[in-house]
C-alpha positions in Angstrom: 82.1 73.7 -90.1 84.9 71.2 -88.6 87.0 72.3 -86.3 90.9 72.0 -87.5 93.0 70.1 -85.7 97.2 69.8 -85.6 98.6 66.6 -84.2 102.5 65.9 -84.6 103.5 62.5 -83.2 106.7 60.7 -82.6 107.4 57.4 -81.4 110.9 55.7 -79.3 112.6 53.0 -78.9 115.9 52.5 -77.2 117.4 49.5 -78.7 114.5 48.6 -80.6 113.0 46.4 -78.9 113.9 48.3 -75.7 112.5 50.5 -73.6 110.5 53.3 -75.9 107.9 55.6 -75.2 105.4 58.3 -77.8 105.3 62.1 -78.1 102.3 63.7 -79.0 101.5 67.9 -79.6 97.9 68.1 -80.3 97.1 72.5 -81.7 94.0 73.8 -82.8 93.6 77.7 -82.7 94.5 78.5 -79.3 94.8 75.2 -77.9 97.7 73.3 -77.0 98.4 69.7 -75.2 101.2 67.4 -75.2 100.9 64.1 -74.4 103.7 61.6 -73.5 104.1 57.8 -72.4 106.9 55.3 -71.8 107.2 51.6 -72.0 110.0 49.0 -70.5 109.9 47.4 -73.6 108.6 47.7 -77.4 109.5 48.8 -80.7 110.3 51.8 -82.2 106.9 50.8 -85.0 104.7 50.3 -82.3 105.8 53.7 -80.8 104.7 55.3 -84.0 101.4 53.9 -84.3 100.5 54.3 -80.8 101.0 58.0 -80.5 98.5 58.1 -84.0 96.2 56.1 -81.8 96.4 58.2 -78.7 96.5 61.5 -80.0 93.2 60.3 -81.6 91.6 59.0 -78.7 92.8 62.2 -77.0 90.0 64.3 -79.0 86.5 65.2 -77.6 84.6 65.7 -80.7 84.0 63.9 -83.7 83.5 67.2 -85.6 87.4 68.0 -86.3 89.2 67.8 -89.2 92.2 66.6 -88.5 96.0 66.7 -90.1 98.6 64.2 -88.6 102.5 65.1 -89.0 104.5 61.7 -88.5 108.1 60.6 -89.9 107.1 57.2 -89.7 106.9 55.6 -93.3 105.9 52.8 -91.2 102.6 54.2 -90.4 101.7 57.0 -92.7 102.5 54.1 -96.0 100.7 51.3 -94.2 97.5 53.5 -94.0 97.6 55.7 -97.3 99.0 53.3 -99.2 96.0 51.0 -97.9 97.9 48.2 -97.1 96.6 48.1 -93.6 93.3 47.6 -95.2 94.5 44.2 -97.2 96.2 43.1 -93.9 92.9 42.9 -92.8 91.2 40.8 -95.6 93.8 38.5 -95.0 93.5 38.5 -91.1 96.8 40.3 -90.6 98.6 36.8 -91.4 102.4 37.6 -90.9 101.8 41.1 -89.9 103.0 42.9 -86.4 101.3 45.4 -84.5 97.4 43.9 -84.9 96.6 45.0 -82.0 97.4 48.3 -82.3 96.1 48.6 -86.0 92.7 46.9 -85.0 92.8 49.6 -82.3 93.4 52.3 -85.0 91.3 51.1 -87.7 88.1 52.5 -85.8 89.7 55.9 -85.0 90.4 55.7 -89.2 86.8 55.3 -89.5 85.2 58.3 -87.3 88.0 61.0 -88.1 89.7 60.2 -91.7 92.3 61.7 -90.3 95.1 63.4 -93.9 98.5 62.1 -93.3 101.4 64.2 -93.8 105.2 63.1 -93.8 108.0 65.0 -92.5 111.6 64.1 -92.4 113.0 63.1 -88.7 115.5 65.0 -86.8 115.5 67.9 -89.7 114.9 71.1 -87.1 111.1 70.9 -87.5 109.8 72.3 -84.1 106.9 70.3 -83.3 108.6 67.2 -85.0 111.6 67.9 -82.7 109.0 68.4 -79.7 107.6 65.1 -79.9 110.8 63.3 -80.2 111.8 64.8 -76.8 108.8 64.1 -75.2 109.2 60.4 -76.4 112.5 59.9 -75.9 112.7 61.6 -72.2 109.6 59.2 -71.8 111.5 56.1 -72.8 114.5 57.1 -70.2 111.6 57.6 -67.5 111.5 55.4 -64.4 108.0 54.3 -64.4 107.4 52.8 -67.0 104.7 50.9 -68.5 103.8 47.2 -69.7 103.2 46.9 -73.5 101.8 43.5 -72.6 100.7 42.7 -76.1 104.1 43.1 -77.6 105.7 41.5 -74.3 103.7 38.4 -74.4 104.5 37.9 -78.0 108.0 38.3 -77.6 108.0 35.3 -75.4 106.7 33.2 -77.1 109.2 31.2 -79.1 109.4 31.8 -82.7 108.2 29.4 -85.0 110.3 27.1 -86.8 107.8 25.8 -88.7 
């Protein structure tokens, strides 16, 4: 028998692209962790889809069944809608964030994690938890490099 597993996430961006940072509440039975990071400078999307990736690689066993609550569209229609799964047939030509979905598409794989939607700032506890945890982590002082997303945004855009 699986083991159930809870995991609300949240992701932040200040400006957007600004500084941002991830909540994460991870519950099953008794169990409780939070888990929390902050960047100098990302988006708001990549905040979203990092705490999914996170709070995944955060588990210890591969015998969970686990339930994610997100109010991203972003990431809960990309995945079960399957269009991250044709962004990859077509080498994720146009697309943002392949990093971070090449880094989620093997978590996909080994937990099939459901998605569930809830609606953002609407006095859902551990919704409203995770947006704290992200936000206070986006106003933090050390904060860290999302090189990925840095080293693309310096690159000059393409005119052509």
């Amino acid at each position: 028998m699986k083991i159930p597993i809870t995991i609300y996430t949240d992701g932040s961006a200040m400006g957007n692209p600004g500084p941002g940072g991830y909540g994460i509440v991870l519950q099953s039975g008794a169990h409780y962790k939070e888990l929390s990071a902050g960047y100098r400078l990302t988006t708001n999307n990549r905040m979203e889809l990092l705490a999914v990736i996170v709070a995944l690689e955060a588990l210890k066993t591969d015998n969970v069944d686990v339930t994610i609550y997100s109010d991203s569209k972003y990431v809960i229609d990309s995945i079960t809608k399957g269009w991250v799964f044709g962004w990859v047939s077509k080498g994720f030509k146009d697309k943002k964030n392949k990093d971070l979905w090449m880094r989620y598409l093997p978590l996909h794989k080994k937990f099939n994690p459901k998605f569930v939607w809830v609606k953002g700032h609407a006095s859902i506890p551990l919704n409203e938890r995770c947006d704290t945890l992200a936000t206070t982590a986006a106003a933090g002082k050390e904060l860290l490099v999302d090189s990925v997303y840095e080293s693309e945004s310096a690159q000059p855009e393409k005119v052509f």
